[in-house]
Each structure stands twice: as C-alpha cells, then as structure tokens.
LOVOMAR-904242 format. One record per residue: residue number from 0; x, y, z of N, C-alpha, C in turn. Coordinates in nm, 3 decimals. Layout:
// LOVOMAR-904242
+-----+---------+---------+---------+---------+---------+---------+---------+---------+---------+
!   i !     n_x !     n_y !     n_z !    ca_x !    ca_y !    ca_z !     c_x !     c_y !     c_z !
+-----+---------+---------+---------+---------+---------+---------+---------+---------+---------+
! NUM !       X !       Y !       Z !       X !       Y !       Z !       X !       Y !       Z !
...
+-----+---------+---------+---------+---------+---------+---------+---------+---------+---------+
This chain:
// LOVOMAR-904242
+-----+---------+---------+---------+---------+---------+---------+---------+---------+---------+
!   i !     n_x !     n_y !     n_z !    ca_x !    ca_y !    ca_z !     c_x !     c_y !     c_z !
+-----+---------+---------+---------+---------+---------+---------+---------+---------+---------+
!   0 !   1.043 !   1.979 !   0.448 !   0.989 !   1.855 !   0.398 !   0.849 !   1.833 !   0.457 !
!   1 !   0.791 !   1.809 !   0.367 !   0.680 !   1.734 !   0.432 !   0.619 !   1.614 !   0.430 !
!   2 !   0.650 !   1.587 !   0.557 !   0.547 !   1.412 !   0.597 !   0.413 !   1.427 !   0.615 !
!   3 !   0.370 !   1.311 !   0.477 !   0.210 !   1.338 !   0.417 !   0.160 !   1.221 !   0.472 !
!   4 !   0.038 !   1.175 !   0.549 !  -0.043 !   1.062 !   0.557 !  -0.174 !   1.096 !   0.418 !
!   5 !  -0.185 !   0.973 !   0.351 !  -0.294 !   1.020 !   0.278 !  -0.387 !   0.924 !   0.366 !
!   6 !  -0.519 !   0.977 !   0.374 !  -0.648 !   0.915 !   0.427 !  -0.749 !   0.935 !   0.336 !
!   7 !  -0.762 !   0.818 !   0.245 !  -0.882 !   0.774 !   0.138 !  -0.906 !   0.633 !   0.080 !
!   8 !  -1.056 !   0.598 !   0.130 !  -1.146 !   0.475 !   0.133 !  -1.059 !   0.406 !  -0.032 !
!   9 !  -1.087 !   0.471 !  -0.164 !  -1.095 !   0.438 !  -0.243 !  -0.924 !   0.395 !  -0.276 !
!  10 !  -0.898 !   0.289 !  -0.304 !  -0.775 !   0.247 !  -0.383 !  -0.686 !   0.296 !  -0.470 !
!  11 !  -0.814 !   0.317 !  -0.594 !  -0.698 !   0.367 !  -0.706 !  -0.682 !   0.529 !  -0.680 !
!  12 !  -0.793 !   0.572 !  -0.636 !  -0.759 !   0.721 !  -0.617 !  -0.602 !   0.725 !  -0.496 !
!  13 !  -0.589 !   0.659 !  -0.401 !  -0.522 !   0.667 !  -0.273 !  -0.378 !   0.635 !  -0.330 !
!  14 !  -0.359 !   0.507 !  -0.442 !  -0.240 !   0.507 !  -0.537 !  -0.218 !   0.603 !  -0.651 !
!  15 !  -0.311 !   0.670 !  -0.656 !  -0.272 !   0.780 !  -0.766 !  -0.206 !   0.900 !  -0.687 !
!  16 !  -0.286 !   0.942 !  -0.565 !  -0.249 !   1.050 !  -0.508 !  -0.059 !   1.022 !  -0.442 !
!  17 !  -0.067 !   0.879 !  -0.411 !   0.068 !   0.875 !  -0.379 !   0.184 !   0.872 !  -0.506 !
!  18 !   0.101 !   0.818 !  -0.556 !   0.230 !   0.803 !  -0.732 !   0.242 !   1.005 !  -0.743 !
!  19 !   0.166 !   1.001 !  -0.721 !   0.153 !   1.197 !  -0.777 !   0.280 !   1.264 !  -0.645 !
!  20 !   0.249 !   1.242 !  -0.581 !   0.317 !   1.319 !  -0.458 !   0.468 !   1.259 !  -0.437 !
!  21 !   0.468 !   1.155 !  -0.446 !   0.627 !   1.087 !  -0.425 !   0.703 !   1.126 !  -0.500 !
!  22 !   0.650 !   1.194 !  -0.634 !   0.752 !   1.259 !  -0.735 !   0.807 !   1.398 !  -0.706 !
!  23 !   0.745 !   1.464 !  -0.578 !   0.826 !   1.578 !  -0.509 !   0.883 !   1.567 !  -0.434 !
!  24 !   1.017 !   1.632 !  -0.446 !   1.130 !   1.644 !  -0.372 !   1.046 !   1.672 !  -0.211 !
!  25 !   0.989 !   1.771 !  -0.210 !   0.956 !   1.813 !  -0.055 !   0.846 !   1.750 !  -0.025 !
!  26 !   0.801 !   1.632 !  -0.064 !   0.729 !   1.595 !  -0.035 !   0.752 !   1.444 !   0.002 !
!  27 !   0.705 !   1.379 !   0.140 !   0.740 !   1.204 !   0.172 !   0.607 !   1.163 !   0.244 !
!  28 !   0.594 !   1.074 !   0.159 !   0.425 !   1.020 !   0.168 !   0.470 !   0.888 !   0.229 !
!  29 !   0.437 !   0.921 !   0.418 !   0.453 !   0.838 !   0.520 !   0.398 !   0.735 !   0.554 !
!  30 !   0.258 !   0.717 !   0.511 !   0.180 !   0.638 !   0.502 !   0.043 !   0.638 !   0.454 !
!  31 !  -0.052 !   0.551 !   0.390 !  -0.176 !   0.546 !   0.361 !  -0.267 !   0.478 !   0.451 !
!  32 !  -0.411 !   0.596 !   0.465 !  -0.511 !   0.480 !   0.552 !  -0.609 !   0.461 !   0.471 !
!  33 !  -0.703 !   0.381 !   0.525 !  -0.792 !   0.312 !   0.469 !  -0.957 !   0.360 !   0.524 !
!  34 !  -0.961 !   0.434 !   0.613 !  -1.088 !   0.456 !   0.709 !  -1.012 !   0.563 !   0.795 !
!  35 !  -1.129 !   0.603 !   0.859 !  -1.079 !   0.724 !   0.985 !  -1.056 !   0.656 !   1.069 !
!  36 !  -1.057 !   0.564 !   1.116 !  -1.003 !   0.527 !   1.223 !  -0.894 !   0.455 !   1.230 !
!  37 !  -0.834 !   0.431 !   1.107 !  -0.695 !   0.367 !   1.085 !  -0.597 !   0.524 !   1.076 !
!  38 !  -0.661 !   0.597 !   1.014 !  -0.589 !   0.749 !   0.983 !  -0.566 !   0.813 !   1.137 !
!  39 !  -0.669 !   0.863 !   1.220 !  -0.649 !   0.873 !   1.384 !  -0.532 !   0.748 !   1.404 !
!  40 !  -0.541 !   0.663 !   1.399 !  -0.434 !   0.552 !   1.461 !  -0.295 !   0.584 !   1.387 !
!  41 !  -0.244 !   0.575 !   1.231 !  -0.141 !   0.646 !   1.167 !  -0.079 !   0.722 !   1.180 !
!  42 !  -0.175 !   0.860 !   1.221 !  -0.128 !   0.985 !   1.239 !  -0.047 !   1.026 !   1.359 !
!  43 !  -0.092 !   0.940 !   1.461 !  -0.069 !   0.950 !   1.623 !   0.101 !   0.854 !   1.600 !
!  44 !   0.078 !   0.737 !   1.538 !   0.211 !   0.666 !   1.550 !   0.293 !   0.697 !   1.463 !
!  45 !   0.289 !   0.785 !   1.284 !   0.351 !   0.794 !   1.214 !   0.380 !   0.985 !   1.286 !
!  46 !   0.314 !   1.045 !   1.308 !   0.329 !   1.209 !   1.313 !   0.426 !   1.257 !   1.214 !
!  47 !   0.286 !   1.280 !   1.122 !   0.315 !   1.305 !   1.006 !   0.272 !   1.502 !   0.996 !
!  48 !   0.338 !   1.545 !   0.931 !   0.324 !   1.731 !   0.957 !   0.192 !   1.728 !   0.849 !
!  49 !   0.135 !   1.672 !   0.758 !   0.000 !   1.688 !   0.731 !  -0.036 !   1.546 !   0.707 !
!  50 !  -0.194 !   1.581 !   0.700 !  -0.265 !   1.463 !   0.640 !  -0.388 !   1.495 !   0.530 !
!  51 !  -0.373 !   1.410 !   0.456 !  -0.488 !   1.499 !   0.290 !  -0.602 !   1.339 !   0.420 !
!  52 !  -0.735 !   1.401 !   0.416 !  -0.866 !   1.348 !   0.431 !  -0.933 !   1.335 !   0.374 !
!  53 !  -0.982 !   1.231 !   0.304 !  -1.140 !   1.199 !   0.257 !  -1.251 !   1.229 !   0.398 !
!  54 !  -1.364 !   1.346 !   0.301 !  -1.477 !   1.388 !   0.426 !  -1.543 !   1.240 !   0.448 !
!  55 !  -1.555 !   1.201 !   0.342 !  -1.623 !   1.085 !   0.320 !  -1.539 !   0.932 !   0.356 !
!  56 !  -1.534 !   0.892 !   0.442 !  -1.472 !   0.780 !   0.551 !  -1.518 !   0.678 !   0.590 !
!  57 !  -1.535 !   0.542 !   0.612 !  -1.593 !   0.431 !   0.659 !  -1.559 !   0.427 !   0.814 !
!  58 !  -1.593 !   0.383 !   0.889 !  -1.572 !   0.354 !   1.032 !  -1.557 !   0.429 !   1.100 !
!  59 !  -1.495 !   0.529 !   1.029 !  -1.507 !   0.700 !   1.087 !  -1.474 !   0.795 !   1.024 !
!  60 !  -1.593 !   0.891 !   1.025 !  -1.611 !   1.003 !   0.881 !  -1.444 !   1.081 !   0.931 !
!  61 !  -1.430 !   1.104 !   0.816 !  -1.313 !   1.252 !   0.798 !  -1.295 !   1.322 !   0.882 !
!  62 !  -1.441 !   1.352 !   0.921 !  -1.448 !   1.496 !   1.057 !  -1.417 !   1.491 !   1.163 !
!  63 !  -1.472 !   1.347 !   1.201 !  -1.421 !   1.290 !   1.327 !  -1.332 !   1.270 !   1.354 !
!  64 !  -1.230 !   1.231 !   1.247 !  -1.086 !   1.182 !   1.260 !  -1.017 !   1.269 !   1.244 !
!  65 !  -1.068 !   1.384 !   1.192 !  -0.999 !   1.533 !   1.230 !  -1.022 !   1.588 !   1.341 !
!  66 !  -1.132 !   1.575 !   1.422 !  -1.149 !   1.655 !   1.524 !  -1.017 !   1.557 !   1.627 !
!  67 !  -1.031 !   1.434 !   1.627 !  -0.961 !   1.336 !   1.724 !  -0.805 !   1.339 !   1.683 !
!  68 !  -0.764 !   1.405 !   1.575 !  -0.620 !   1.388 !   1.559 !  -0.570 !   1.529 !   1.610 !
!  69 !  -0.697 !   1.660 !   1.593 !  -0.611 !   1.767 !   1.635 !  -0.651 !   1.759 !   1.804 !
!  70 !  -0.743 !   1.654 !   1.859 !  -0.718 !   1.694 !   1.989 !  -0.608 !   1.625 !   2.016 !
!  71 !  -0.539 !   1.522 !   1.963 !  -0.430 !   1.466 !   2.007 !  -0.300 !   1.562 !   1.978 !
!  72 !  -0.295 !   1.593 !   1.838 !  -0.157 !   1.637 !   1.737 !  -0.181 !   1.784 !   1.703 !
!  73 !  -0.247 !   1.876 !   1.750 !  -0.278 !   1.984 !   1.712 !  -0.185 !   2.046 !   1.604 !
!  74 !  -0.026 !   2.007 !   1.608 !   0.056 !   2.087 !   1.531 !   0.045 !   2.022 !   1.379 !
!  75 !  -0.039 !   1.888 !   1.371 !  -0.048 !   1.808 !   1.214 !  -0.188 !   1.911 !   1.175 !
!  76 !  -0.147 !   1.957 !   1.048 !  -0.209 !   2.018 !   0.941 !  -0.277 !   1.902 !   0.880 !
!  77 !  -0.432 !   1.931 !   0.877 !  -0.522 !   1.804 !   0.826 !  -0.629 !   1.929 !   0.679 !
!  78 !  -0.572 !   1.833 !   0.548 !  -0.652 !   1.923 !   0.452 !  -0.752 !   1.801 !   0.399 !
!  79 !  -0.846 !   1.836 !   0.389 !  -0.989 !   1.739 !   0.352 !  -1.021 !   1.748 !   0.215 !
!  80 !  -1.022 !   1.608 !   0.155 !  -1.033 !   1.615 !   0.033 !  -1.179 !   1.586 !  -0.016 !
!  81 !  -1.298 !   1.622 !  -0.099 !  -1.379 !   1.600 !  -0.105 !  -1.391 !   1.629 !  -0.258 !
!  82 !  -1.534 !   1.584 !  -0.287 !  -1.614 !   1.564 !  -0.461 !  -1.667 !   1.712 !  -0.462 !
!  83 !  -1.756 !   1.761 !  -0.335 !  -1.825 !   1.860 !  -0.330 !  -1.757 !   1.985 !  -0.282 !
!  84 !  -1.799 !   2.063 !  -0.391 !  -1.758 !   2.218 !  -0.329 !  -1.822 !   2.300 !  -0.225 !
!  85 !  -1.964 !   2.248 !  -0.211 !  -2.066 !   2.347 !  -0.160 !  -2.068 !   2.214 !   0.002 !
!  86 !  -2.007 !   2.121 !   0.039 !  -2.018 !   2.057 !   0.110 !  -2.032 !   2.069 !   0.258 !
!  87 !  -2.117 !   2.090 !   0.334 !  -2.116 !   2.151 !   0.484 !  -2.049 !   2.046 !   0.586 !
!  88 !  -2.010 !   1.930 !   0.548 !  -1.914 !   1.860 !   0.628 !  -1.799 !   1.901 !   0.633 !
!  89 !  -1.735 !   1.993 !   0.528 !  -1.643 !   2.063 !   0.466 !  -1.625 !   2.183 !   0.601 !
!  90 !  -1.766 !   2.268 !   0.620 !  -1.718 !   2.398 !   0.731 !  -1.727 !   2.294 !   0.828 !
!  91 !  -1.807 !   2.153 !   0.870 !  -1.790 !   2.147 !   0.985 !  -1.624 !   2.083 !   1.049 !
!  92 !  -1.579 !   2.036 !   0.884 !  -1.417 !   2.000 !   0.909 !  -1.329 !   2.117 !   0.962 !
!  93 !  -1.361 !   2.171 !   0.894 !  -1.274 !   2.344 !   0.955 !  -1.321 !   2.379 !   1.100 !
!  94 !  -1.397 !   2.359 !   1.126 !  -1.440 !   2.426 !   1.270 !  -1.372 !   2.290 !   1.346 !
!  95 !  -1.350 !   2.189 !   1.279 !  -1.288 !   2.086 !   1.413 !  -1.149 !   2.094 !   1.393 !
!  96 !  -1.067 !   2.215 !   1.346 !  -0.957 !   2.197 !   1.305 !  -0.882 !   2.167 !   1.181 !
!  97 !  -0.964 !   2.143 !   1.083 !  -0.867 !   2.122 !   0.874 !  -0.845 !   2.215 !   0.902 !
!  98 !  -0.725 !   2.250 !   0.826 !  -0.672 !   2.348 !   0.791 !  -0.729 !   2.410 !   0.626 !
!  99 !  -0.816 !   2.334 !   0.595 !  -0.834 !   2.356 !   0.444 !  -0.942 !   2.272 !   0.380 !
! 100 !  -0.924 !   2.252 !   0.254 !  -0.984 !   2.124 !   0.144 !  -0.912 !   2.156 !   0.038 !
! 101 !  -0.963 !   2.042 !  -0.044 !  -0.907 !   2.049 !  -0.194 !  -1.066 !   1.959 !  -0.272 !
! 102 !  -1.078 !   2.005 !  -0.314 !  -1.114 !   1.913 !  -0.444 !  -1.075 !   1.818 !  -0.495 !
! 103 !  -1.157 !   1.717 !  -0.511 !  -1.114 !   1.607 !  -0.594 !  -1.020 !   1.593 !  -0.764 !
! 104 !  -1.157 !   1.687 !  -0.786 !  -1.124 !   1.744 !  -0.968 !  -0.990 !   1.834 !  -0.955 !
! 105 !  -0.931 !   1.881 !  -0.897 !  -0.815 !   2.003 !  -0.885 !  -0.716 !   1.940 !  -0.975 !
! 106 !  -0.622 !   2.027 !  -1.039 !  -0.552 !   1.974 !  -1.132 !  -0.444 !   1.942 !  -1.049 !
! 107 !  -0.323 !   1.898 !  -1.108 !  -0.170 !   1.866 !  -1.091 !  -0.133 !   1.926 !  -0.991 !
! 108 !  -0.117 !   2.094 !  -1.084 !  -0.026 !   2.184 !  -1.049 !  -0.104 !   2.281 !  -0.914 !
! 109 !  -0.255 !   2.296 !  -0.958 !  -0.341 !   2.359 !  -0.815 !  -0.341 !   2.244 !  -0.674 !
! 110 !  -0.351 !   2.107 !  -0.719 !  -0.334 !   2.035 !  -0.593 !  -0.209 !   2.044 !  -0.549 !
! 111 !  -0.086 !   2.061 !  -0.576 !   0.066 !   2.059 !  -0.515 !   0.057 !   2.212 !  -0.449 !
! 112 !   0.014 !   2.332 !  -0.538 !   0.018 !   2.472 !  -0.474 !  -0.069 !   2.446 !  -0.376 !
! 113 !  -0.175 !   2.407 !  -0.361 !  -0.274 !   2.398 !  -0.259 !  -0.169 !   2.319 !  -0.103 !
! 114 !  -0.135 !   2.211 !  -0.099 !  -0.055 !   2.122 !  -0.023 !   0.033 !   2.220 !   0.039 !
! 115 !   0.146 !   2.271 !  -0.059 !   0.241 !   2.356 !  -0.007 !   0.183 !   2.495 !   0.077 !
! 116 !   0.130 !   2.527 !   0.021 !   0.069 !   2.664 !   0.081 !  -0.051 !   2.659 !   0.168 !
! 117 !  -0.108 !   2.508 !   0.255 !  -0.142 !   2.529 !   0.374 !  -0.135 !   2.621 !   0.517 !
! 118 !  -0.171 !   2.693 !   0.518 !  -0.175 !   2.816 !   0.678 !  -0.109 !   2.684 !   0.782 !
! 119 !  -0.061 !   2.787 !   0.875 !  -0.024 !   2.677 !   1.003 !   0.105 !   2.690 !   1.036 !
+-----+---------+---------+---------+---------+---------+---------+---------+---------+---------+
C-alpha cells in the first residue's frame, strides 16, 4: 500500500489528483498540503511512504521541503511534480533526494505507472 501526501499550492489541481488516486486499491491519500512548509510538517507527523511535490511552493519551494523531509524521513519517497520538463529545480530536487518527477500534462495511466514504479 501506499501512503501518499499530495503537496500542491493549487486547489483544483490538489482535488483532482486526490479524486484520481483514491480510486486505487494500493493507493491511500493520507493527507494534502498547501505550501512546503505545511508538507515538511505533514510528512514528519503523517509518515507517509511517498509524497507527489509541487517544485513550485509558497513559503517553501518543493526543494527545500524535499531536502528537509529526507533529512528527517529519508525512507519517504518524494516525486516532484512540475509544468516544465527541461526544469533545473527539477535536477536540483534529485540531488536533495526526489526520487523522481512527473509532469503535470502526464496522462491517467503514465501518472499511476510512474507513482507505482518509483526506485527506493
């Protein structure tokens, strides 16, 4: 099973991604944040086995709140969700620990294969 935190600024995207995901069996969407620094705070009290990231974050970018959750939780798998493909906040997420990204645009069936088939 996996316990999902989603971390994204935007609303309807953050209720879509959960309406999308709650419809898998192996999948339990533990909680939603709102900013990186509510997501660092979530992650630590919910310990959740991944978290999907917006790079793009209010109060505290994506990266940061990835670098600060794997120095806390190293074993939570953090995949970063972003607009841009060519995005260098993107390698600098990986070098602080994501395990990954996804795309925004990704379909259905590539965002669920993507989720499941995280390294780690």
């Amino acid at each position: 099973m996996i316990r999902l935190l989603i971390a994204e600024d935007q609303r309807l995207f953050r209720q879509s991604l959960r309406c999308l995901l709650e419809r898998e069996p192996d999948i339990e969407v533990v909680g939603e944040a709102t900013d990186g620094r509510e997501a660092f705070n979530l992650a630590i009290e919910l310990k959740p086995t991944m978290v999907l990231m917006d790079v793009d974050m209010p109060k505290l970018d994506g990266v940061t709140a990835t670098r600060l959750i794997q120095g806390c939780s190293p074993e939570v798998k953090v995949l970063m969700l972003s607009v841009h493909d060519d995005d260098t906040r993107i390698v600098t997420a990986v070098q602080a620990g994501a395990s990954g990204y996804i795309l925004k645009d990704a379909d259905h069936d590539e965002f669920l294969r993507i989720i499941r088939n995280v390294p780690g």
